[in-house]
VOVOGU-606601 format. One record per atom (N, C-alpha, C): residue number from 1; residue in one letter; z, x, y. Coordinates in steps of 0.02 Angstrom, whole numbers, padded with zeros to 5 digits. Example, Ala and Ser with C-alpha at 12.3 -4.5 7.8 and 13.67 -1.06 7.14 Angstrom:
<atoms>
1	A	00390	00660	-00284
1	A	00390	00615	-00225
1	A	00390	00660	-00165
2	S	00354	00642	-00112
2	S	00357	00684	-00053
2	S	00394	00645	00002
</atoms>
This chain:
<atoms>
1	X	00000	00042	-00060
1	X	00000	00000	00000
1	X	00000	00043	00063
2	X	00035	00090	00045
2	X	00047	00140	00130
2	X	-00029	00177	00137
3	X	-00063	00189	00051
3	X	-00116	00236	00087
3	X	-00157	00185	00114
4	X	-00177	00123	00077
4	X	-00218	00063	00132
4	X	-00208	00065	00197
5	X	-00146	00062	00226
5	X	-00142	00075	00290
5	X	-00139	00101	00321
6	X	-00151	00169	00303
6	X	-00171	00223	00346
6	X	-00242	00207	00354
7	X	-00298	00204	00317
7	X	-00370	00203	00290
7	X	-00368	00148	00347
8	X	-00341	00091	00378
8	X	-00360	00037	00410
8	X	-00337	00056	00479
9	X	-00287	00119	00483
9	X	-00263	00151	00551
9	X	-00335	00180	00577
10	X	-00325	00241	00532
10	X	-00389	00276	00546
10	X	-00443	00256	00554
11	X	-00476	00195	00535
11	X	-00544	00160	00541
11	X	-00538	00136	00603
12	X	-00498	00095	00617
12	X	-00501	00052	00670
12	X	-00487	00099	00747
13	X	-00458	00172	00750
13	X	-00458	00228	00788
13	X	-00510	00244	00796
14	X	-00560	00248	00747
14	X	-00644	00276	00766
14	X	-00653	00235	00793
15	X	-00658	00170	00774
15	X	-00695	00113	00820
15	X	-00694	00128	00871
16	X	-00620	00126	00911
16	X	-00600	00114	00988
16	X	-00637	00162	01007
17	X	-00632	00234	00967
17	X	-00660	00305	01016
17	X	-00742	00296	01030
18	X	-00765	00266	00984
18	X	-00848	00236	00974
18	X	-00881	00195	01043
19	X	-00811	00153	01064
19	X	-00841	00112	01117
19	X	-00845	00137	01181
20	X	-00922	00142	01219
20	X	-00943	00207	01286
20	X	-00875	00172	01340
21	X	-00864	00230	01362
21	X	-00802	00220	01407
21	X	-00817	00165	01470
22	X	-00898	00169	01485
22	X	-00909	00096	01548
22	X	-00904	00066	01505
23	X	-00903	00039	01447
23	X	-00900	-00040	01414
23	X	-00833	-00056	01407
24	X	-00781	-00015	01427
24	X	-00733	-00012	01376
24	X	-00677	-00071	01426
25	X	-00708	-00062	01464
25	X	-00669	-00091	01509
25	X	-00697	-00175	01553
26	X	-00669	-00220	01537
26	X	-00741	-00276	01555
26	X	-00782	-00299	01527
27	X	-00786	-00253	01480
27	X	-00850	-00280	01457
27	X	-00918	-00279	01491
28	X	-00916	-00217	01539
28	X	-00959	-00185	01609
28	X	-01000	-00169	01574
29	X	-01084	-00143	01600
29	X	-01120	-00105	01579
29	X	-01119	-00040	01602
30	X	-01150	00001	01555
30	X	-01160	00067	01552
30	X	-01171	00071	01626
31	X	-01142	00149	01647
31	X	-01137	00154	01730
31	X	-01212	00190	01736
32	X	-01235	00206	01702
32	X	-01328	00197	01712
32	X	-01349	00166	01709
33	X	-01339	00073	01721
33	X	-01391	00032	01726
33	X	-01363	00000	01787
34	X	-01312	00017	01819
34	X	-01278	00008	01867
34	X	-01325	00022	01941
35	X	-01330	-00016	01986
35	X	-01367	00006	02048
35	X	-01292	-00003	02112
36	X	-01294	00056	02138
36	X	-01224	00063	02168
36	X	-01239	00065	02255
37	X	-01247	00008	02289
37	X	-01260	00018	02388
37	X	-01187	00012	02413
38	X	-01204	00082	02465
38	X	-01185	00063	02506
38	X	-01213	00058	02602
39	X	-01170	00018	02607
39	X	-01202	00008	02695
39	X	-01167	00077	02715
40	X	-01227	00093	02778
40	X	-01196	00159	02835
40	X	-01201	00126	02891
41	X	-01225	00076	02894
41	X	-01235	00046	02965
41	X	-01304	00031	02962
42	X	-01313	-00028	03032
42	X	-01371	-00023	03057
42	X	-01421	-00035	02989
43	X	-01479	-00004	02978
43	X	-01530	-00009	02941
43	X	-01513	00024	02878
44	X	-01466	00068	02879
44	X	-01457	00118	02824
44	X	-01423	00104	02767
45	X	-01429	00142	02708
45	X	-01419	00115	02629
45	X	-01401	00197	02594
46	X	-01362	00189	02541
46	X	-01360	00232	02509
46	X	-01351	00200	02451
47	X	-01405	00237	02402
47	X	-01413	00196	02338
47	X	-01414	00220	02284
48	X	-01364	00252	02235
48	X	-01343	00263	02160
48	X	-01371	00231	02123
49	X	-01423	00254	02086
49	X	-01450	00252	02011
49	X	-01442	00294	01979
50	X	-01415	00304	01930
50	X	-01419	00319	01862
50	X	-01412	00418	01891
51	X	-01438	00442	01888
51	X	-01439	00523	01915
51	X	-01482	00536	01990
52	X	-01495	00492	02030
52	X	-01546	00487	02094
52	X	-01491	00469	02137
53	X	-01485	00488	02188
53	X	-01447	00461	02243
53	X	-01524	00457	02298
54	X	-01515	00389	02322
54	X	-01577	00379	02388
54	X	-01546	00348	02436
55	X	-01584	00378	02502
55	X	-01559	00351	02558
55	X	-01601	00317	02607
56	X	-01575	00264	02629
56	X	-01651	00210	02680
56	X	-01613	00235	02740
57	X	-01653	00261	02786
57	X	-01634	00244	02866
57	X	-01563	00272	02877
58	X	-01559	00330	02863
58	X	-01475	00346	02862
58	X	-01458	00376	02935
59	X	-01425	00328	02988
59	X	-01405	00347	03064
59	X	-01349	00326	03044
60	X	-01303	00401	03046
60	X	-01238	00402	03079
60	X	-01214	00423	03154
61	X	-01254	00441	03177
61	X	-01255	00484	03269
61	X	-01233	00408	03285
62	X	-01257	00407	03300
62	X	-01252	00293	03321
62	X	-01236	00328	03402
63	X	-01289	00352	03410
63	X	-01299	00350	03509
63	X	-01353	00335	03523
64	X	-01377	00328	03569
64	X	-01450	00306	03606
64	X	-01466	00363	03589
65	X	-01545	00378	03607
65	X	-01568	00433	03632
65	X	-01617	00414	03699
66	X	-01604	00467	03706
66	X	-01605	00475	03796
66	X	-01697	00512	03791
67	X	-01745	00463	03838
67	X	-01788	00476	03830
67	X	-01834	00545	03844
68	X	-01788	00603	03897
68	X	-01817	00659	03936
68	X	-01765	00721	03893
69	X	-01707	00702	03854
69	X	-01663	00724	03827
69	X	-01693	00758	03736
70	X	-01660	00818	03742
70	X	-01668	00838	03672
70	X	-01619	00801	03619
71	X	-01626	00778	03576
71	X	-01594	00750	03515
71	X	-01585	00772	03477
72	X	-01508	00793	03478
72	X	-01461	00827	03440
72	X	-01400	00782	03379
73	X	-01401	00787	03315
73	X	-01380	00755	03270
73	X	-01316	00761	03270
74	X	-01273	00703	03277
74	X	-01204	00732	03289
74	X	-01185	00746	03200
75	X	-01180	00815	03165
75	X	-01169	00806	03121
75	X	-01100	00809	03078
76	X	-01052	00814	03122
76	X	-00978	00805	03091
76	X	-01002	00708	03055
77	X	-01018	00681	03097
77	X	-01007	00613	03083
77	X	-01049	00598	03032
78	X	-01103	00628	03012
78	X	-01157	00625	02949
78	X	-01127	00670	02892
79	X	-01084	00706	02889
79	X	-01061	00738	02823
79	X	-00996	00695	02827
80	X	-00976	00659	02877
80	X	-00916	00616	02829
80	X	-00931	00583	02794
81	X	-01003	00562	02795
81	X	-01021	00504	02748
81	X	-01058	00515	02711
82	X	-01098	00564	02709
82	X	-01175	00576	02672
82	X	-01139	00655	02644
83	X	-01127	00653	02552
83	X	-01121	00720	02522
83	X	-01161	00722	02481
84	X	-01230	00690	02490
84	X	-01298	00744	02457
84	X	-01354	00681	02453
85	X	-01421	00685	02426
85	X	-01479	00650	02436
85	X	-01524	00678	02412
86	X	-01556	00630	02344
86	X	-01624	00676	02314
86	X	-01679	00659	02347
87	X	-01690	00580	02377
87	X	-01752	00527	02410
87	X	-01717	00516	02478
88	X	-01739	00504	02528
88	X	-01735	00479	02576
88	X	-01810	00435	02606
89	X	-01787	00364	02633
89	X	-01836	00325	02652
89	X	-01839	00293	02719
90	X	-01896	00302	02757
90	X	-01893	00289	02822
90	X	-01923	00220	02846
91	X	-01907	00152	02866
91	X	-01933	00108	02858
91	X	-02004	00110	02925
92	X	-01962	00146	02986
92	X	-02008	00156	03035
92	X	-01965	00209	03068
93	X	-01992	00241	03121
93	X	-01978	00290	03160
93	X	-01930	00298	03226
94	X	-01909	00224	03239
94	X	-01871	00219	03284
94	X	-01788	00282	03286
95	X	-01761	00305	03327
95	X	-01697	00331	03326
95	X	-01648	00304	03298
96	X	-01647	00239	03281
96	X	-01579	00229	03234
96	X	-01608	00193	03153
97	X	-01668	00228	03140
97	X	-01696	00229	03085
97	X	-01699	00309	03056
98	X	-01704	00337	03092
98	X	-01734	00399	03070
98	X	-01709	00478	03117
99	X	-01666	00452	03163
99	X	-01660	00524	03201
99	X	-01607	00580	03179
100	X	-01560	00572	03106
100	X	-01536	00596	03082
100	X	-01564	00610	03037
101	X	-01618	00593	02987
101	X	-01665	00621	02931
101	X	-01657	00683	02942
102	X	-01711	00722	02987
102	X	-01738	00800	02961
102	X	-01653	00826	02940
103	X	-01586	00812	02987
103	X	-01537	00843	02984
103	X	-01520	00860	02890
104	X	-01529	00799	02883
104	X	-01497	00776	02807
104	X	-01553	00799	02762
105	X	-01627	00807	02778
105	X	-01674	00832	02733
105	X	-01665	00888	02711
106	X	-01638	00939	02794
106	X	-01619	01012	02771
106	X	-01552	01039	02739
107	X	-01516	00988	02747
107	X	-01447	01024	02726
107	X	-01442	01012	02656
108	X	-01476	00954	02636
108	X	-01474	00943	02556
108	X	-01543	00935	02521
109	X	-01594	00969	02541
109	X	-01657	00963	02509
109	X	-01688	00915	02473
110	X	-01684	00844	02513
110	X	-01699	00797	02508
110	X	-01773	00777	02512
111	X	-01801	00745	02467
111	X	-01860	00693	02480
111	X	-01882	00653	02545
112	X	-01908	00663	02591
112	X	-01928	00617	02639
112	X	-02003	00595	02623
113	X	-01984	00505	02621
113	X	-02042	00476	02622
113	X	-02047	00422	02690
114	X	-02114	00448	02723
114	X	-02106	00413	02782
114	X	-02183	00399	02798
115	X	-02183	00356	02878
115	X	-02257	00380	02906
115	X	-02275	00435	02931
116	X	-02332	00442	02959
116	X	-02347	00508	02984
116	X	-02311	00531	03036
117	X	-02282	00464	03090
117	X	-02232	00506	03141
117	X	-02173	00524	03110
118	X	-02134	00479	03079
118	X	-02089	00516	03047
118	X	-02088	00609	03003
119	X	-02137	00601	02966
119	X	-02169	00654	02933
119	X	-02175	00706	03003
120	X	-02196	00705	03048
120	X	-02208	00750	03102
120	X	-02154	00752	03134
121	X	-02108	00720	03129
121	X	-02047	00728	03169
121	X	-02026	00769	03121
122	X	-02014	00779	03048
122	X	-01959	00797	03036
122	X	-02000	00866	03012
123	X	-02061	00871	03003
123	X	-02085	00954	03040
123	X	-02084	00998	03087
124	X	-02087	00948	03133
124	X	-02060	00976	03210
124	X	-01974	00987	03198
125	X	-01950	00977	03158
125	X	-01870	01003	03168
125	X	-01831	01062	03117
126	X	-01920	01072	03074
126	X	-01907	01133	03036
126	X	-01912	01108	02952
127	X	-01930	01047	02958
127	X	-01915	01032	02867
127	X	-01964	01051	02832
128	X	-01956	01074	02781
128	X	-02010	01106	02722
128	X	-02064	01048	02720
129	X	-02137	01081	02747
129	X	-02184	01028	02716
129	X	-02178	01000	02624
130	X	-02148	01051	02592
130	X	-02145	01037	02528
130	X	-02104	00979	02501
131	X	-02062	00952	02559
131	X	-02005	00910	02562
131	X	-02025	00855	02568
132	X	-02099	00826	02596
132	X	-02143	00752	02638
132	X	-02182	00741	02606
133	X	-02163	00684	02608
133	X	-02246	00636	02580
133	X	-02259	00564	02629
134	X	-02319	00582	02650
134	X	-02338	00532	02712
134	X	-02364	00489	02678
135	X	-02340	00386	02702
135	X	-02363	00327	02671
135	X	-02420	00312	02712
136	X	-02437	00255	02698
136	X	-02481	00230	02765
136	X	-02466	00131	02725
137	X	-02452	00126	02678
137	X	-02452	00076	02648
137	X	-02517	00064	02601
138	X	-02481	00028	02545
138	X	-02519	00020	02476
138	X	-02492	00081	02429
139	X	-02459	00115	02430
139	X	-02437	00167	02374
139	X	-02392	00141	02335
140	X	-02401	00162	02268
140	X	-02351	00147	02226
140	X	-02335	00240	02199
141	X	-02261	00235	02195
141	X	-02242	00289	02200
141	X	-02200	00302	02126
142	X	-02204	00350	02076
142	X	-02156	00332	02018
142	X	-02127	00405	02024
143	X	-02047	00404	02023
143	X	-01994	00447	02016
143	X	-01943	00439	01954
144	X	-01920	00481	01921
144	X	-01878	00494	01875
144	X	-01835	00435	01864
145	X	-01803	00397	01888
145	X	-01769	00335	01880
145	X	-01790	00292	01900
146	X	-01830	00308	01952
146	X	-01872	00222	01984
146	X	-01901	00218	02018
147	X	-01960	00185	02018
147	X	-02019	00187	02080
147	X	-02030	00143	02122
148	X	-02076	00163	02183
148	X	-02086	00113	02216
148	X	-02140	00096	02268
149	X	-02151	00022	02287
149	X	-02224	00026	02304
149	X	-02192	00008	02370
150	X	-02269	00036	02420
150	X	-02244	00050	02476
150	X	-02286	-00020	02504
151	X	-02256	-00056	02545
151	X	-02301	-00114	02602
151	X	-02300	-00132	02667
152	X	-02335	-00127	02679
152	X	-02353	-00128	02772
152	X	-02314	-00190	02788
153	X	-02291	-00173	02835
153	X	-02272	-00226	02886
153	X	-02250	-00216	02958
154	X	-02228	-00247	02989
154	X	-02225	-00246	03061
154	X	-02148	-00247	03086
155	X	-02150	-00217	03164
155	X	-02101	-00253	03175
155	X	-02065	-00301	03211
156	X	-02036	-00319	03282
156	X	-02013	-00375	03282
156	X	-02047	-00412	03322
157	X	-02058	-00484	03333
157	X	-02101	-00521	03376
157	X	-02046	-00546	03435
158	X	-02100	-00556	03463
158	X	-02039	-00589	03560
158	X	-02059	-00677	03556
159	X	-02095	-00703	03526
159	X	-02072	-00778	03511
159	X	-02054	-00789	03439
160	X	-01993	-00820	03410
160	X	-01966	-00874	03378
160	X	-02015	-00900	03338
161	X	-02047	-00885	03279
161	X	-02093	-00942	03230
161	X	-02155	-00905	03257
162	X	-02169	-00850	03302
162	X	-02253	-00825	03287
162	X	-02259	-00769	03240
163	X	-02329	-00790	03209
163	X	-02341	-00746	03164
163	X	-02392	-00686	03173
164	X	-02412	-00692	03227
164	X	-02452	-00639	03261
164	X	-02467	-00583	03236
165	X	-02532	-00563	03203
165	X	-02514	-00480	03188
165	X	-02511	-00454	03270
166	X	-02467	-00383	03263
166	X	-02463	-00356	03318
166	X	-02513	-00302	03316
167	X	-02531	-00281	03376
167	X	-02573	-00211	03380
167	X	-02533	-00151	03354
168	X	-02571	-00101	03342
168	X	-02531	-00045	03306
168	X	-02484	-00001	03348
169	X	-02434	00030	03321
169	X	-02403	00055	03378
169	X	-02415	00120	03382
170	X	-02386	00151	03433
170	X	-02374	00220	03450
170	X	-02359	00239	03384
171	X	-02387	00331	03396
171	X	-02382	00380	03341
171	X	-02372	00428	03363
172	X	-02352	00467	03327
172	X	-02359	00541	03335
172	X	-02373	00575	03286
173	X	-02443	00616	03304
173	X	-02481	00615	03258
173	X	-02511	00681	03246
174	X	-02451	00742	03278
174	X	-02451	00793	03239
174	X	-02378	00822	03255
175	X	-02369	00885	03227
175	X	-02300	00935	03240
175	X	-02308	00921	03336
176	X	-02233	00919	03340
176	X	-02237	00933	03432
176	X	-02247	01022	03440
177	X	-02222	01038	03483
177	X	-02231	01114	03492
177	X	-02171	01119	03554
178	X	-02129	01097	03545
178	X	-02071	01073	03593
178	X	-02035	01052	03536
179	X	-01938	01050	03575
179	X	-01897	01000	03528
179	X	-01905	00938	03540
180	X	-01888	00893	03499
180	X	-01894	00838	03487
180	X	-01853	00786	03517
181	X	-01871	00751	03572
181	X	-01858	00710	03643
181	X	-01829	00641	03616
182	X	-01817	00614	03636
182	X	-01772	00538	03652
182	X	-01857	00493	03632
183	X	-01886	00504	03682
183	X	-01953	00470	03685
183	X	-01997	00494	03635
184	X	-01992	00509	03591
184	X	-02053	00559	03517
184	X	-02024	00492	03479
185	X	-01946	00472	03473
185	X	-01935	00410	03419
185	X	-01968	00348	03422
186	X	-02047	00343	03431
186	X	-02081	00267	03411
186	X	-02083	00250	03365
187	X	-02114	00192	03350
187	X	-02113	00145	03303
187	X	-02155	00184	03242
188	X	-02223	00213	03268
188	X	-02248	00228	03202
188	X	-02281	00181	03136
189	X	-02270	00141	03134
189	X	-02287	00098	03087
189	X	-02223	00060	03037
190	X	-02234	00011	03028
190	X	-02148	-00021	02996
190	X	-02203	-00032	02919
191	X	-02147	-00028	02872
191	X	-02158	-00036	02798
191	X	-02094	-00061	02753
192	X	-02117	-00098	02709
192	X	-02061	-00141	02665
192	X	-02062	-00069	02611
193	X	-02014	-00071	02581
193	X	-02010	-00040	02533
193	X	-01961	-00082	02434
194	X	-02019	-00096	02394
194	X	-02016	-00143	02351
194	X	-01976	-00082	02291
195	X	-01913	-00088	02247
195	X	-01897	-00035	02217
195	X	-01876	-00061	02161
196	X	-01896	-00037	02099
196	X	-01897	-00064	02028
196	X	-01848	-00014	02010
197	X	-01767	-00030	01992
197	X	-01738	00015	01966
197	X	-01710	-00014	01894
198	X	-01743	00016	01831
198	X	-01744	-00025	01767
198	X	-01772	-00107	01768
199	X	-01748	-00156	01768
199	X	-01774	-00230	01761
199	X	-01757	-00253	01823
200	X	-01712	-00199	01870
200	X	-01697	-00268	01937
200	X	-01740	-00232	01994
201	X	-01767	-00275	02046
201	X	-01820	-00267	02080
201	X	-01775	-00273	02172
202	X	-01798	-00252	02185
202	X	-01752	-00245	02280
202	X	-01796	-00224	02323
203	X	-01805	-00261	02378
203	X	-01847	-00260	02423
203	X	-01812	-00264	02481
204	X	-01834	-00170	02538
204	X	-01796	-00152	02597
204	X	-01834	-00185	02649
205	X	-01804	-00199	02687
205	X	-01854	-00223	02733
205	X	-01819	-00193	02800
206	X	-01818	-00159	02858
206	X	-01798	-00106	02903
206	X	-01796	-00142	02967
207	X	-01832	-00193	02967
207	X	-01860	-00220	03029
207	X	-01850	-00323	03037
208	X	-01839	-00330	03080
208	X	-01836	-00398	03057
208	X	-01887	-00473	03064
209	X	-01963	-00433	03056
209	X	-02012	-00440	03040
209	X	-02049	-00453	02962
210	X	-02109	-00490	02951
210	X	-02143	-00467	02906
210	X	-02230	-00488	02902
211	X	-02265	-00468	02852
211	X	-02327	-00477	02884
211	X	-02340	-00529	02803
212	X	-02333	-00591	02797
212	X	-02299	-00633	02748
212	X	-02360	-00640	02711
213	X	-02425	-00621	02733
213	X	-02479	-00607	02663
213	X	-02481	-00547	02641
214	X	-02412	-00502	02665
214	X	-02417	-00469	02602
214	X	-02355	-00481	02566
215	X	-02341	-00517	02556
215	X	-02271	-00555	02527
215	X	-02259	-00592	02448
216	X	-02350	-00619	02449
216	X	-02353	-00671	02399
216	X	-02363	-00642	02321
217	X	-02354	-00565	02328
217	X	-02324	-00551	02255
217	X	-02307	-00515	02236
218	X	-02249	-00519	02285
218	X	-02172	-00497	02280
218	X	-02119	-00547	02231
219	X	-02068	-00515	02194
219	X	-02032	-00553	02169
219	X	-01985	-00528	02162
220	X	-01932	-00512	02205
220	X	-01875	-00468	02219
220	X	-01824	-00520	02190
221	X	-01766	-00485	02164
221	X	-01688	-00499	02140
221	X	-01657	-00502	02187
222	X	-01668	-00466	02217
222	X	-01623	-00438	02271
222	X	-01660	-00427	02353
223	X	-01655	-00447	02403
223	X	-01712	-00424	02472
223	X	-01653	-00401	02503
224	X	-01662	-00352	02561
224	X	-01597	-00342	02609
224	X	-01642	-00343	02665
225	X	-01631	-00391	02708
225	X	-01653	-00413	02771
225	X	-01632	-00398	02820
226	X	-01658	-00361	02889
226	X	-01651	-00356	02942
226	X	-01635	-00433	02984
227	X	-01585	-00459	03015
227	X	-01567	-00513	03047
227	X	-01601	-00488	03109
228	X	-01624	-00540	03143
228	X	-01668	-00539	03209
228	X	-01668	-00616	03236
229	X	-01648	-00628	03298
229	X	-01642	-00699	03323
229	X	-01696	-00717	03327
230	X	-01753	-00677	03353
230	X	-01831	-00706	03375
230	X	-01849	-00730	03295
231	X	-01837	-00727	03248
231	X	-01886	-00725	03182
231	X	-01853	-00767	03165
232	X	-01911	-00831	03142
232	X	-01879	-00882	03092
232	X	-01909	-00862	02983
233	X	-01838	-00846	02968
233	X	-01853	-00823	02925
233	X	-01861	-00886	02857
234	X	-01873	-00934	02882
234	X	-01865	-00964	02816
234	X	-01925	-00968	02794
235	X	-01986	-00961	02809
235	X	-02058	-00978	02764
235	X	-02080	-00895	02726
236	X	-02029	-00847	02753
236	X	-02042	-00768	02731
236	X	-01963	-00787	02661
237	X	-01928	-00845	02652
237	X	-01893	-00841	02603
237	X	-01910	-00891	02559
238	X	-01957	-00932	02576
238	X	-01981	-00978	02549
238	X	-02028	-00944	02470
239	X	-02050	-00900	02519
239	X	-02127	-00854	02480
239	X	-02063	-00811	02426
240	X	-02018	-00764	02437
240	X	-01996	-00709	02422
240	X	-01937	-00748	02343
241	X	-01919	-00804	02372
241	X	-01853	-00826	02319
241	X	-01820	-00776	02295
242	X	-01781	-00719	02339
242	X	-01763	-00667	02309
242	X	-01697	-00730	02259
243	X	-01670	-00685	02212
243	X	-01596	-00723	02185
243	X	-01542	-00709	02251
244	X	-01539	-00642	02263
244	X	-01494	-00613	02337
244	X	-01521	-00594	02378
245	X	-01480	-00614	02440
245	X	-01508	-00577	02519
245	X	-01445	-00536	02529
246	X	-01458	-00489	02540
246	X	-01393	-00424	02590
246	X	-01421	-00435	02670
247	X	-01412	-00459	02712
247	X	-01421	-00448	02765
247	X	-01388	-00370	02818
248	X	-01440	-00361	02842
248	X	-01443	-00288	02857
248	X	-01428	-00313	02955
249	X	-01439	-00226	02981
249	X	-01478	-00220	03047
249	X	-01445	-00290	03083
250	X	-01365	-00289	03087
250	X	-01327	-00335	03120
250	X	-01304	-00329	03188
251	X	-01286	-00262	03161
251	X	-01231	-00225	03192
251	X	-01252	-00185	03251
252	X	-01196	-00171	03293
252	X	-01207	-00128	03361
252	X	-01214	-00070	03342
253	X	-01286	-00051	03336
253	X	-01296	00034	03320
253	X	-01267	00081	03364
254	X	-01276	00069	03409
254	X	-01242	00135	03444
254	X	-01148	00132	03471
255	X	-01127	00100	03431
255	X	-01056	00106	03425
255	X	-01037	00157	03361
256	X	-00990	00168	03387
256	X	-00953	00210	03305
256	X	-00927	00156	03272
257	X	-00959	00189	03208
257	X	-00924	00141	03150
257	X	-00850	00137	03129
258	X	-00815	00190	03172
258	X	-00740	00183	03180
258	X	-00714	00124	03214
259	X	-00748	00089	03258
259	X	-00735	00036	03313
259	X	-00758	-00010	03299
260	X	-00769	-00026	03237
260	X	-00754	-00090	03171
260	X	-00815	-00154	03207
261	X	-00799	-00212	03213
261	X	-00864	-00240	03191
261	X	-00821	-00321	03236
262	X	-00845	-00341	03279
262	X	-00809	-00402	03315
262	X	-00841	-00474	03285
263	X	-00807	-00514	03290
263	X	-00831	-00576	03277
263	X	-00901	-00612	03299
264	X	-00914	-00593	03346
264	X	-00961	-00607	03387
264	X	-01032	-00579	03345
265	X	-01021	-00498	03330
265	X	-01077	-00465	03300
265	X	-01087	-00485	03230
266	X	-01030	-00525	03214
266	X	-01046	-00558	03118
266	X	-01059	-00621	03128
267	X	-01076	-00660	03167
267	X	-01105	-00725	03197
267	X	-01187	-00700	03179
268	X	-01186	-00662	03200
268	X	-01281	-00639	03214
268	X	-01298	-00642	03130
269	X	-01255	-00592	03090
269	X	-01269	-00600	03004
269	X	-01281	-00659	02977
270	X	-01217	-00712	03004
270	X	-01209	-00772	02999
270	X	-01259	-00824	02979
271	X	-01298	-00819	03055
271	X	-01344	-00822	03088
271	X	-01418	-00833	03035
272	X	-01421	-00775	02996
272	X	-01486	-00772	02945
272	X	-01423	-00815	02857
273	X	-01391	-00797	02868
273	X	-01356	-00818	02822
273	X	-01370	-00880	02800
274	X	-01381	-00926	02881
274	X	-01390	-00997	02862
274	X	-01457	-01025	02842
275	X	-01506	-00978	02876
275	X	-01559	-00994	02867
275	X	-01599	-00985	02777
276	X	-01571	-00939	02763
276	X	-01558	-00936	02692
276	X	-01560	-00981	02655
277	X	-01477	-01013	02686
277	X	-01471	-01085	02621
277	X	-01497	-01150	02661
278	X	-01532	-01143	02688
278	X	-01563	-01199	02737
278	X	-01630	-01196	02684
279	X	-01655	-01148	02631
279	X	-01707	-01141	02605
279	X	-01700	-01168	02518
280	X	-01633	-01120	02508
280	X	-01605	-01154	02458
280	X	-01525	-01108	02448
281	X	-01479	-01159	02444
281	X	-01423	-01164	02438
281	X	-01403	-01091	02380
282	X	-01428	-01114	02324
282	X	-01413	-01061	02267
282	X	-01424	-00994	02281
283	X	-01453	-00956	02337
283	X	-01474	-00887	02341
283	X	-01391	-00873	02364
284	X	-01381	-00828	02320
284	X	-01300	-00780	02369
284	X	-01317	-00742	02422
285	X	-01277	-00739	02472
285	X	-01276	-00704	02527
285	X	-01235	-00665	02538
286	X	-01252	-00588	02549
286	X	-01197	-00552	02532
286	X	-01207	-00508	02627
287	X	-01160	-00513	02665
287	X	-01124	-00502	02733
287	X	-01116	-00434	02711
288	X	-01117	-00379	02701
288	X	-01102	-00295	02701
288	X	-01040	-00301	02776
289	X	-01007	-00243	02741
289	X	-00940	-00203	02790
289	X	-00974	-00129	02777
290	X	-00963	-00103	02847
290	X	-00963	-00035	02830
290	X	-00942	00015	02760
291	X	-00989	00047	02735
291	X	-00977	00085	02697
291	X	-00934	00058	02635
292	X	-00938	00000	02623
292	X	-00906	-00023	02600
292	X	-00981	-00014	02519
293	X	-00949	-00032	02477
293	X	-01025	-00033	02408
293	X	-01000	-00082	02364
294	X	-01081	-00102	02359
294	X	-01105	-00164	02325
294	X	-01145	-00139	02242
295	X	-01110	-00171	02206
295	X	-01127	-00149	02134
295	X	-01175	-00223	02109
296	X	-01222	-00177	02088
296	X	-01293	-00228	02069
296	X	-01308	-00207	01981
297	X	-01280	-00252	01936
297	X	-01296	-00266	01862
297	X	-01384	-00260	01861
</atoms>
C-alpha cells in the first residue's frame, strides 16, 4: 500500500512540473501569444510580441517645437520609459509623432519604418541608412513575429462629416544639410498601419482621419483610433466592425505626463467612445491611462 502511494506522489509531481508556467496560473495563455500595449501618450504605443518589442509614434519630449528653433530630444524623459526597440512606426511626420524617433533609433538600433520625410529626418540626425525603410503605401511587410501592411490615409479635415480627399502635403524630400528645425516636422503623408500578430489583427491609425475606400477590407480585432472632434467617425466604424476600439491621440501632448490627465481632456476620449456604441453597443471601448498596459489574448 505505501509503495502505491508513493508511485501516485511521484506521478502526479511530474504532472504539476509538466504544466508551462503561463498556464499555470488562470488558465492564461502562453506569454507568446500574448500581445502586451502600452500607451506613452499622445499617438504612441509600445507593443510586446512574443520576442519583438515595436514602437508607433513614441513622443516623450511632449513640448512644442518651435519653428526657427533646433530640436533637441529631451532624453532623460524617453529612457524613463523606452528600455529598448527592435521596429519603430511612424504614422506621419508631425513633432509629436515622430520628433523623438532618430533619438531612440540610435540609442537602441531600432527599425524605422516611415515616409520619406520621416526617413530624411531621421538621416539628417545621423541614423544608419541601414536602419530605414521608406513606405509610400500599399506594402505589405513580413517580420519575424508579425507583419504588416502599410495604407494610405490622410489627415484631419476642418468640417465635421467631409470626406474630401485632401491635397498632398508637405515633404521633405531629401537629408537637410542643417540641424533639424521646429518647421522640417510636416505632415509628410499619414498611413494606417494594419498588424497581424499570430490570429489577432490591429489596426493603428495616428491621425484622426481616414480615406474609408481604403477601409473595405480591413477586418481588425482590435483598431486604436485617433479621437478628433471635426471627424464623424461612425460610417469609418460601420465599414471596420473592429471587436475593440483603444482610443488614442486624446491627450494634451505637450504637457508632461507627470501632470496626469483632467476631466475635461477624458470627455474628448469619451467623446469617440460614444460614437462607437452609437454604431453598435457590443464593441468594448477601452479609455488608455498613461503607460499603463493592455494585454490582448
Amino acid at each position: 500500500m505505501r509503495i502505491v502511494l508513493m508511485v501516485i506522489l511521484i506521478v502526479a509531481s511530474i504532472a504539476v512540473q509538466s504544466v508551462p508556467a503561463a498556464e499555470s496560473e488562470s488558465g492564461s495563455a502562453p506569454q507568446a501569444q500574448r500581445i502586451i500595449l502600452k500607451w506613452l501618450g499622445t499617438a504612441g504605443w509600445e507593443i510586446q510580441f512574443a520576442q519583438t518589442k515595436i514602437l508607433i509614434d513614441p513622443f516623450l519630449t511632449r513640448r512644442q517645437a518651435v519653428g526657427a528653433e533646433e530640436w533637441k530630444t529631451d532624453e532623460e524623459a524617453v529612457l524613463n520609459v523606452i528600455s529598448g526597440a527592435d521596429y519603430i512606426f511612424a504614422g506621419h511626420s508631425h513633432a509629436d509623432h515622430i520628433a523623438d524617433i532618430p533619438f531612440i533609433a540610435k540609442r537602441f538600433g531600432a527599425k524605422v519604418i516611415g515616409s520619406r520625410t520621416t526617413i530624411n529626418l531621421c538621416l539628417s540626425a545621423g541614423v544608419d541608412k541601414a536602419q530605414l525603410t521608406t513606405i509610400s503605401g500599399g506594402e505589405k511587410l513580413d517580420f519575424r513575429d508579425f507583419s504588416v501592411q502599410v495604407i494610405e490615409s490622410q489627415h484631419g479635415v476642418l468640417n465635421r462629416g467631409s470626406q474630401k480627399r485632401q491635397p498632398r502635403s508637405a515633404e521633405i524630400t531629401s537629408p537637410l544639410s542643417g540641424p533639424i528645425l521646429g518647421k522640417h516636422f510636416v505632415e509628410g503623408g499619414s498611413y494606417l498601419y494594419y498588424f497581424t500578430f499570430g490570429k489577432l489583427r490591429l489596426l493603428d491609425q495616428s491621425t484622426g482621419n481616414f480615406i474609408e475606400e481604403n477601409l473595405y477590407e480591413l477586418q481588425p480585432d482590435v483598431a486604436i483610433l485617433a479621437e478628433n472632434s471635426n471627424y464623424d467617425w461612425t460610417e469609418a466604424i460601420k465599414i471596420l466592425r473592429p471587436k475593440t476600439v483603444i482610443v488614442h491621440h486624446y491627450d494634451d501632448w505637450h504637457v508632461p505626463l507627470s501632470s496626469g490627465m483632467t476631466a475635461a481632456v477624458r470627455r474628448r476620449a469619451q467623446r469617440l467612445e460614444r460614437e462607437v456604441k452609437s454604431v453598435d453597443r457590443n464593441i468594448k471601448v477601452i479609455i488608455p491611462e498613461f503607460l499603463k498596459t493592455i494585454t490582448l489574448e
